[in-house]
VEXDREN-2710 file (C-alpha; in Angstrom, 1 decimal):
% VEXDREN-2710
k/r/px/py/pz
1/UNK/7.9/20.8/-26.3
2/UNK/5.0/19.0/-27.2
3/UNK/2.4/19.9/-25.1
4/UNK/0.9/16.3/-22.7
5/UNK/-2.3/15.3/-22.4
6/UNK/-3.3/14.6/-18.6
7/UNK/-5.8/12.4/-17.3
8/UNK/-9.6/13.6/-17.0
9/UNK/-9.8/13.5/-13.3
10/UNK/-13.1/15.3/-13.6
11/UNK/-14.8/12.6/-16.0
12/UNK/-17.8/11.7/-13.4
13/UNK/-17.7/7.8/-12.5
14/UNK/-19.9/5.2/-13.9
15/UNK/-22.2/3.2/-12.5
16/UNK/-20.9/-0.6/-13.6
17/UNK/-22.0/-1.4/-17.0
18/UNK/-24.7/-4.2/-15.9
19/UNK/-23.5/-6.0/-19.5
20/UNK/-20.3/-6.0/-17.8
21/UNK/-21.5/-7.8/-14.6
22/UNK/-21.7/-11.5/-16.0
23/UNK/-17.6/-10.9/-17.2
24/UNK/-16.8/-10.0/-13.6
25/UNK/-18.3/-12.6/-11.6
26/UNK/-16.8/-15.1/-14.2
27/UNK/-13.5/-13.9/-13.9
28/UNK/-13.8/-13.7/-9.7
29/UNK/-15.8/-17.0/-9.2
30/UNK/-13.9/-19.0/-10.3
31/UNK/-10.7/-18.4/-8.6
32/UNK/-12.9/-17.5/-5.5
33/UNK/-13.8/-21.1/-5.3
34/UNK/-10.8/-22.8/-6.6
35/UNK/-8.8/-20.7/-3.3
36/UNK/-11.9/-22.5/-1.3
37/UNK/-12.3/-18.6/0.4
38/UNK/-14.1/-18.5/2.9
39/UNK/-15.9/-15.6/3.7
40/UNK/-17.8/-14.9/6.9
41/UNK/-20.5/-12.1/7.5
42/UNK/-20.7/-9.9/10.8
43/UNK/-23.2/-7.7/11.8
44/UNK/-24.1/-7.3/8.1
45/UNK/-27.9/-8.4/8.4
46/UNK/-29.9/-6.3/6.6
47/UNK/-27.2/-4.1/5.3
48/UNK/-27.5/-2.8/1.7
49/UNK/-25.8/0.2/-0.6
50/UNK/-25.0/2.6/-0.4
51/UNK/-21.9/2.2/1.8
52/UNK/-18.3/2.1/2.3
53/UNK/-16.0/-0.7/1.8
54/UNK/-12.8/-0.4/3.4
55/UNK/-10.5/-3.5/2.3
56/UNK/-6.8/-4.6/3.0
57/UNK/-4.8/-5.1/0.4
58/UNK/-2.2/-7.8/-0.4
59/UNK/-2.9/-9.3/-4.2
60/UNK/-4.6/-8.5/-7.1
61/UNK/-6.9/-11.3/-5.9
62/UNK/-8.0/-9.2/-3.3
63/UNK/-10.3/-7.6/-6.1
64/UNK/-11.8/-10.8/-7.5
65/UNK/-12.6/-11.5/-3.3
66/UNK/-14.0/-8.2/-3.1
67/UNK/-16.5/-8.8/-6.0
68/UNK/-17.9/-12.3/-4.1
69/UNK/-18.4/-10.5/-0.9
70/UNK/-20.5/-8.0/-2.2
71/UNK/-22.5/-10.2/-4.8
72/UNK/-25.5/-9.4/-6.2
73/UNK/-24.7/-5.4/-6.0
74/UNK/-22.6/-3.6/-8.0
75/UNK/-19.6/-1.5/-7.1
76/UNK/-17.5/1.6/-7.8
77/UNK/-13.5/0.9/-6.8
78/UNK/-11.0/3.1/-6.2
79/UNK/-7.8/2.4/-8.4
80/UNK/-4.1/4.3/-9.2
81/UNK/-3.6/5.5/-12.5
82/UNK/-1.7/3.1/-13.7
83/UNK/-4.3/0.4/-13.4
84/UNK/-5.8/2.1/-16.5
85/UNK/-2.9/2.2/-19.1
86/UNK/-3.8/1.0/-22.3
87/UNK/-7.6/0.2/-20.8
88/UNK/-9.3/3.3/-19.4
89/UNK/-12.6/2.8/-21.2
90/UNK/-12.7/-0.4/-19.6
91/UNK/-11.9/0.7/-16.0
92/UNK/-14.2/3.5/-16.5
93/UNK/-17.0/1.4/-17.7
94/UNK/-16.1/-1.4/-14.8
95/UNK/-16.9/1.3/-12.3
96/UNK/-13.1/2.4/-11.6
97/UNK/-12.1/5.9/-10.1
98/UNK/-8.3/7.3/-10.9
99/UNK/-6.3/8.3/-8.1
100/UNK/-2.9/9.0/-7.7
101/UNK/-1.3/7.7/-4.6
102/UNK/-0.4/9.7/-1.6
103/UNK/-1.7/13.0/-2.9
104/UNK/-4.6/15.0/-1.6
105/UNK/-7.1/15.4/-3.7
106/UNK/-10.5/17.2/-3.1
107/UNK/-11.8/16.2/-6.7
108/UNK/-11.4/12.5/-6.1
109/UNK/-14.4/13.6/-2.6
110/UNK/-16.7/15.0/-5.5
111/UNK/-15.9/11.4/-7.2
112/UNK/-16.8/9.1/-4.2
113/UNK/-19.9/11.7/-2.8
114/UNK/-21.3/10.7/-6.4
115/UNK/-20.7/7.3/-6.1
116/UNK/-22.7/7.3/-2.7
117/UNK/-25.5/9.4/-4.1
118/UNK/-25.8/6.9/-7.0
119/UNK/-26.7/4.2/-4.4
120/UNK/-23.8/2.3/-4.8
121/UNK/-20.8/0.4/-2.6
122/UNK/-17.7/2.7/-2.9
123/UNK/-14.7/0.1/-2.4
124/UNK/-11.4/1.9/-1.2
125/UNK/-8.4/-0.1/-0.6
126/UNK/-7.6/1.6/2.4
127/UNK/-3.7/1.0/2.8
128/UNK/-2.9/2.7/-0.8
129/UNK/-0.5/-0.3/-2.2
130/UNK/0.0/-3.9/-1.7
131/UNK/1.8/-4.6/2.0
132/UNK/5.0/-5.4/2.1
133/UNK/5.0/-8.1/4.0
134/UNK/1.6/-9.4/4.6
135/UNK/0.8/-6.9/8.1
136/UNK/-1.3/-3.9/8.5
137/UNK/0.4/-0.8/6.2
138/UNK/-0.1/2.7/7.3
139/UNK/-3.7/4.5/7.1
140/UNK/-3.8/7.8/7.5
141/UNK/-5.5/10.3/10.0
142/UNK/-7.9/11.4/7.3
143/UNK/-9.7/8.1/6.5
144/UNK/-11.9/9.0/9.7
145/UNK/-12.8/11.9/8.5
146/UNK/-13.7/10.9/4.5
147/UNK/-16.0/8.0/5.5
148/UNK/-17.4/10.5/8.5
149/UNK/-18.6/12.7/6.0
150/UNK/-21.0/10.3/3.5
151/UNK/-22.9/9.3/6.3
152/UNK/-23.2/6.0/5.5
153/UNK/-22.6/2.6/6.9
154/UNK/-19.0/1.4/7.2
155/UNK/-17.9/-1.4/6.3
156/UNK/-14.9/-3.4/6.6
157/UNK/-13.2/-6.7/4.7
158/UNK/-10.1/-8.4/6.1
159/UNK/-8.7/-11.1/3.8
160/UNK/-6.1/-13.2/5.1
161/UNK/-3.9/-15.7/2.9
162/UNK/-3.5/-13.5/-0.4
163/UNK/0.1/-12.4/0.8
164/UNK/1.2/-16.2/1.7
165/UNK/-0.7/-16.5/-2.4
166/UNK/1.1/-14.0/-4.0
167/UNK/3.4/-11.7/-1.9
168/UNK/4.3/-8.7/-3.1
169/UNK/8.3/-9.1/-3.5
170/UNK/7.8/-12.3/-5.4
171/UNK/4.1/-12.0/-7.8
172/UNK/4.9/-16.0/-8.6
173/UNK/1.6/-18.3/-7.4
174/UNK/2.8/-20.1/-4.6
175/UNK/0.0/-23.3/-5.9
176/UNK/-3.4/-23.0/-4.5
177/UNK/-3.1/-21.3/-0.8
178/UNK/-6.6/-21.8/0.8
179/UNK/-7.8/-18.3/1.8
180/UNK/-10.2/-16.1/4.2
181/UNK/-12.1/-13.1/4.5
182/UNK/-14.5/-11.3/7.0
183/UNK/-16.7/-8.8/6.0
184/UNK/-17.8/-6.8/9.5
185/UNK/-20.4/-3.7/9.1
186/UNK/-18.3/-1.6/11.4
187/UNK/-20.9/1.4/11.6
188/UNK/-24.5/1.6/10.7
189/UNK/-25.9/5.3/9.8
190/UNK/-26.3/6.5/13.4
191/UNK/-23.5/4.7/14.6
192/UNK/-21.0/7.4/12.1
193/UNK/-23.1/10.0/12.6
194/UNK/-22.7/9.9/16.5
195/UNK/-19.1/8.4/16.6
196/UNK/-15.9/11.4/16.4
197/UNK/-13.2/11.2/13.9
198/UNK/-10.8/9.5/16.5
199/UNK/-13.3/7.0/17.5
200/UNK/-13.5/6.1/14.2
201/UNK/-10.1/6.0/13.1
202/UNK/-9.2/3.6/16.3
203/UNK/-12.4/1.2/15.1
204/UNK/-11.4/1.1/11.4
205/UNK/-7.4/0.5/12.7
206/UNK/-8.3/-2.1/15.3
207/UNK/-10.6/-4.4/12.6
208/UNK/-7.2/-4.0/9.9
209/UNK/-5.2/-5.4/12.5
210/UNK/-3.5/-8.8/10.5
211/UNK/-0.8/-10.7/10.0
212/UNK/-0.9/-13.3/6.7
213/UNK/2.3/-15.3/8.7
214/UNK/0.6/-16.1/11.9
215/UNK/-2.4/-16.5/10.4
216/UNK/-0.7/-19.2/7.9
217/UNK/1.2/-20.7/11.1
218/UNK/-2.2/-21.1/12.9
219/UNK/-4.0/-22.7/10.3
220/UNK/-1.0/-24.8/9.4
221/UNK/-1.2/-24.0/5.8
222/UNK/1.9/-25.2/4.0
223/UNK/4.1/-23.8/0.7
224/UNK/5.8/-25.9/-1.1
225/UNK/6.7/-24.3/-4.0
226/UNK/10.4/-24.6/-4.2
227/UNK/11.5/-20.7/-4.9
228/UNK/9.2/-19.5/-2.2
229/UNK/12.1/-17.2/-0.5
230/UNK/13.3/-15.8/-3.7
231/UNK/12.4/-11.7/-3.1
232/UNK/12.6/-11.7/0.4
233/UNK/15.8/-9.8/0.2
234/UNK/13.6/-6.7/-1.1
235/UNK/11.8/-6.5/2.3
236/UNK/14.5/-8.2/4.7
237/UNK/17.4/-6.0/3.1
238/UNK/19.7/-5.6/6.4
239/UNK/21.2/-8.4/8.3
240/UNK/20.2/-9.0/11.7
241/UNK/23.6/-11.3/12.8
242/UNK/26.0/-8.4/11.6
243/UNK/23.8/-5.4/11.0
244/UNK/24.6/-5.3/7.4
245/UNK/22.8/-3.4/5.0
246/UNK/21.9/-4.1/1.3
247/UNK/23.9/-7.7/1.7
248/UNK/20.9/-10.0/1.6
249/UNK/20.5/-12.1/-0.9
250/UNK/18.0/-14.9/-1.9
251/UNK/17.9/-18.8/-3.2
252/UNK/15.2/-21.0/-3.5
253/UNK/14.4/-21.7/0.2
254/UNK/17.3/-19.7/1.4
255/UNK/17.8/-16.1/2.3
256/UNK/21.6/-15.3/2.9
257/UNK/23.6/-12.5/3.9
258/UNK/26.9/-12.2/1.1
259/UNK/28.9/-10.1/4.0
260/UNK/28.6/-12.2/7.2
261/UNK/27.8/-15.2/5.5
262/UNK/24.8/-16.1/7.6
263/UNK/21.9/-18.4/6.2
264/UNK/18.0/-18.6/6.8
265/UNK/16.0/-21.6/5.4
266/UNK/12.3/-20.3/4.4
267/UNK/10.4/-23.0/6.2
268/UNK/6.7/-24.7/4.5
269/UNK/5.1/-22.6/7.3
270/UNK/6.6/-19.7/6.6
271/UNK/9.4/-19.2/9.0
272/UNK/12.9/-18.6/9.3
273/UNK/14.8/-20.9/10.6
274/UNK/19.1/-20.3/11.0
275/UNK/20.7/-23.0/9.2
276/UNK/24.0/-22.6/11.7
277/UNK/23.2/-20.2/15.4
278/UNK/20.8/-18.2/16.9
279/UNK/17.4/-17.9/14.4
280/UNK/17.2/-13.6/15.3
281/UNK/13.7/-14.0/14.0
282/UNK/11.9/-16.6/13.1
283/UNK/8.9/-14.5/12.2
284/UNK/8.7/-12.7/9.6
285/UNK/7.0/-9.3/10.2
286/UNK/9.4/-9.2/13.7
287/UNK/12.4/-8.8/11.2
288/UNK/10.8/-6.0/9.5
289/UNK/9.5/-4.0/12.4
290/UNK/13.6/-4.4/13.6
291/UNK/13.9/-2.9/10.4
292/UNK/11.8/0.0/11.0
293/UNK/13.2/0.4/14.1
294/UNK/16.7/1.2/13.0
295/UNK/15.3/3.8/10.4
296/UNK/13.5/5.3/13.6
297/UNK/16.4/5.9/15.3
298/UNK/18.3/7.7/12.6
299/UNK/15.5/9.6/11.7
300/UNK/15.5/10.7/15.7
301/UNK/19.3/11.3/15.3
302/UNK/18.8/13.3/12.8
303/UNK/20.7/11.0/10.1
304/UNK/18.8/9.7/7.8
305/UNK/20.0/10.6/4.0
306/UNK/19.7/8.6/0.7
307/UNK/20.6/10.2/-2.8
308/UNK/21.2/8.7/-5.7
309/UNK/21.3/9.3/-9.8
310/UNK/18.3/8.0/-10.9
311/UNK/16.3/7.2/-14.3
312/UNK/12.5/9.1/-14.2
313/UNK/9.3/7.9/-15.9
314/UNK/5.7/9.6/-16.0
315/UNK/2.7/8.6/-16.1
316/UNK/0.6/11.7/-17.1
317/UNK/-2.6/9.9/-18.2
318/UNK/-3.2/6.1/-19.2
319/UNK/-1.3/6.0/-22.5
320/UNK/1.8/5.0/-21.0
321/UNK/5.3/5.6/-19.2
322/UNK/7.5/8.7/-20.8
323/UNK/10.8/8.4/-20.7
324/UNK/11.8/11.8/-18.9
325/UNK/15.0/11.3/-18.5
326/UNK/18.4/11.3/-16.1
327/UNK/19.0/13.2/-12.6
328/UNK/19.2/12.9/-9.1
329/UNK/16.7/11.7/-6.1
330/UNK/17.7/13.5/-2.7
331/UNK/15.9/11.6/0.6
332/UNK/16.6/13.5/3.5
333/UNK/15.1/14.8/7.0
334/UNK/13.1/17.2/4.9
335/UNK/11.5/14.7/2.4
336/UNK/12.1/14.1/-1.3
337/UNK/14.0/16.4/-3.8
338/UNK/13.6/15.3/-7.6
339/UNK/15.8/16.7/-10.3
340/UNK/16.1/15.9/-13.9
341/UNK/16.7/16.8/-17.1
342/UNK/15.2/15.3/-20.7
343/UNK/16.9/14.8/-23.6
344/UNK/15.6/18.1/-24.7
345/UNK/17.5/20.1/-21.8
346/UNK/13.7/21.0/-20.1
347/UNK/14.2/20.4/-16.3
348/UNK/11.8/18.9/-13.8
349/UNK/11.9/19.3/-10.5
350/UNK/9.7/18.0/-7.3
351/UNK/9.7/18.5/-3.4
352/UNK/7.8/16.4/-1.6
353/UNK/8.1/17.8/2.5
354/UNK/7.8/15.4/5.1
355/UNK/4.3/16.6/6.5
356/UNK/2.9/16.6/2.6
357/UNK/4.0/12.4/2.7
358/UNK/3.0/10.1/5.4
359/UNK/3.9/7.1/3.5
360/UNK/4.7/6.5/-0.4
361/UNK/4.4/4.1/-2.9
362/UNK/7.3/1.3/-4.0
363/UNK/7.8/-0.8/-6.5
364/UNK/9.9/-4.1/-6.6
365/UNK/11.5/-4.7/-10.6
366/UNK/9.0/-3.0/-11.8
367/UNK/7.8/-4.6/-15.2
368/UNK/11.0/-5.8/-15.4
369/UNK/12.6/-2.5/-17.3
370/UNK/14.9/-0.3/-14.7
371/UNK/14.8/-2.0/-11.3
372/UNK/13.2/-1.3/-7.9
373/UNK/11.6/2.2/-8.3
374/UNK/9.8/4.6/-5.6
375/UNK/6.5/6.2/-7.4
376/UNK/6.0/10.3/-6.2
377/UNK/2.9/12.0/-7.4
378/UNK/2.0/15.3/-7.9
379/UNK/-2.3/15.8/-8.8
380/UNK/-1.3/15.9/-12.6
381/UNK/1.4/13.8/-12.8
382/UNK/3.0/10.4/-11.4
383/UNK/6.9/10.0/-11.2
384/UNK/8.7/6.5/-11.5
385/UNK/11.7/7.0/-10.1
386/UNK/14.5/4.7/-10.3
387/UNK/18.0/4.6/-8.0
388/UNK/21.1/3.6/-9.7
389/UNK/22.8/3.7/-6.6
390/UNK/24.7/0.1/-6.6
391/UNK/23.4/-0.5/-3.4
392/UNK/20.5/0.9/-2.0
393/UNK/16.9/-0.7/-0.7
394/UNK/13.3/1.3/-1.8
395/UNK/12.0/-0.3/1.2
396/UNK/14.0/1.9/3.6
397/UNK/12.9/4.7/2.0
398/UNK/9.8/3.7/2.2
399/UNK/10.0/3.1/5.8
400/UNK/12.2/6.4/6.4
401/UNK/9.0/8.2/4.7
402/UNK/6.8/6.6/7.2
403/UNK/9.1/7.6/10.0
404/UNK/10.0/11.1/9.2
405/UNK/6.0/11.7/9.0
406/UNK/5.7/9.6/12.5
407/UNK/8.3/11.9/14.1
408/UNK/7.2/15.5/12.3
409/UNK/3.4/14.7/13.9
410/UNK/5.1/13.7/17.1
411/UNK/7.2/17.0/17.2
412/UNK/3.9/18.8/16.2
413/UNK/1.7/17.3/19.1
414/UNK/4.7/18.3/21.8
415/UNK/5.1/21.6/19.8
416/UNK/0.9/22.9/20.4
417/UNK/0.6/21.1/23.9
418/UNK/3.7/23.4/25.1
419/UNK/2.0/26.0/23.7
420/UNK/-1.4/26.0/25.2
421/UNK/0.4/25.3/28.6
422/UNK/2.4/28.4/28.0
423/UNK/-0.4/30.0/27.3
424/UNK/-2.3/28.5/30.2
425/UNK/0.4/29.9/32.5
426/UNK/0.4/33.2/31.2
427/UNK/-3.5/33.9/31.9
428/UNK/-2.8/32.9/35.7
END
């Protein structure tokens, strides 16, 4: 077999092209002030780079805000590999850095320390994908300890509105949804110095604490486009009235459920409403965290399975997708098990344990080829894996990921305190 080329991950970032500067702020200004964004400063006086830029992340516009908060200075962004098919030179030259989702990577720490020692903002989108539905997605443990060790300021920027824009199970503009940001210097230089991991990690968690649906509700914003619920289904995929999974469907303003029968109208505001009974939740984000909640209990119970034939991509460097071939994606209470076969008869495999995954990476009809697909990643490779199941949902396994990760730590922490009080009891 012909031998594949993989992307440099060692190429050393570039400072942005200043030629290139003028083309950015042209392409962000413009919608910046269109969306009448408003973005407000906090404890910010008299900070400049180099520091850290931790931002939520709901829309590609999210980038375009990014570049107005930070203007004059120039940037260096953190971005997954498939941002740069067909225009790595670009990217590079813009100031991007590869990553692969979800993996660890102690090259991608000799990326960002040159990106601080260059003097410049390091922007990393902190959640690791668009959210699902426009709250707070996972960050991990070792966030507090990256920024910890650059020992320089931290910053924080919280844009709300993007999601009620754009949301990630239906891309389509919803018109022109007026939007806001605040940009808070959560740590000066002594401040990270002084401050441990855990404080750190509860500071950075507490300032990415949104919700795009309460925030449009309290500012009244209104949606009129008339398809606005059509998606929903992806996120909202089991019925509340009869528990159904996989049923939901979706109609201009309507989400349904095809077994039960039960209706939802998708209000301006951006609430459910029951067209016929009790409205089980009228908020959005309440419907998914039931969601979750049912996936934590059969993780708990020791249930939780998914496995499906399934149609694999890769992405081995920014060329494009390779058709790999057929084979068959296990999800179970020990993580992810990949097997396939090309056309060739070569076989790939890929186990993914639960501790090695605290969240992964899904995509809705992704570029409109295969379906809904699930994204796994090895340092040299990315995987685009897609269920042919008939019936399935990639955002259960998405939150069973989560979940099995939540319970493992859980298990952990009970595991070493027994320990140490065993321990403890046998010095006495």
């Amino acid at each position: 077999m012909k031998k594949i080329q993989r992307f440099d991950m060692k190429k050393k970032p570039m400072r942005q092209r200043l030629y290139l500067m003028p083309v950015i702020w042209g392409l962000a200004f413009p919608e910046v002030i269109k969306h009448r964004t408003k973005i407000t400063k906090i404890n910010t006086e008299g900070l400049k780079p180099p520091y850290i830029l931790l931002c939520n992340h709901n829309a590609f516009f999210d980038f375009k805000v990014t570049t107005a908060a930070i203007f004059p200075h120039r940037a260096n962004y953190v971005v997954a590999i498939d941002g740069f098919i067909k225009r790595e030179g670009l990217l590079r030259r813009a100031g991007c850095i590869c990553k692969r989702k979800f993996t660890n990577d102690l090259l991608l720490i000799k990326q960002l320390k040159r990106v601080i020692d260059n003097g410049n903002i390091l922007v990393i989108y902190a959640e690791a994908r668009y959210s699902l539905c426009g709250t707070t997605a996972v960050l991990p443990d070792s966030l507090g300890r990256l920024v910890k060790m650059f020992k320089v300021p931290v910053v924080s920027l919280i844009m709300h509105g993007h999601h009620i824009d754009s949301p990630f199970w239906n891309l389509h503009k919803r018109g022109v949804v007026p939007t806001e940001a605040e940009m808070t210097q959560l740590f000066d230089r002594e401040g990270i110095q002084k401050a441990s991991v855990d404080e750190i990690n509860e500071k950075i968690r507490s300032a990415f604490r949104y919700d795009d649906y309460a925030w449009q509700k309290e500012r009244g914003i209104r949606v009129t486009y008339e398809k606005r619920a059509e998606g929903l289904d992806k996120v909202l995929y089991q019925c509340p009235n009869c528990g159904c999974e996989y049923e939901m469907y979706s109609e201009g303003t309507t989400l349904g459920c095809s077994h039960c029968g039960k209706k939802w109208h998708y209000t301006e505001l951006g609430e459910l409403e029951a067209m016929e009974g009790e409205t089980e939740f009228s908020h959005i984000p309440d419907w998914y965290e039931w969601e979750r909640e049912n996936v934590r209990k059969e993780v708990r119970d020791g249930t939780y399975y998914f496995e499906s034939p399934v149609h694999v991509d890769s992405l081995p460097n920014s060329k494009g997708y390779i058709n790999i071939g057929t084979g068959t994606l296990i999800h179970d209470m020990d993580g992810f098990h990949l097997a396939c076969v090309d056309k060739d008869g070569n076989e790939y495999t890929m186990e993914k344990t639960v501790p090695s995954l605290y969240s992964c990476h899904i995509e809705y009809n992704y570029l409109g080829k295969y379906g809904d697909c699930i994204d796994l990643n090895t340092l040299e490779d990315t995987y685009y894996i897609y269920p042919e199941k008939a019936k399935f949902s990639v955002t259960k396994i998405a939150l069973a990921t989560e979940e099995l990760y939540f319970d493992y730590v859980a298990k952990e922490k009970k595991r070493i305190a027994e320990a140490r009080t065993h321990t403890a009891e046998k010095a006495q």
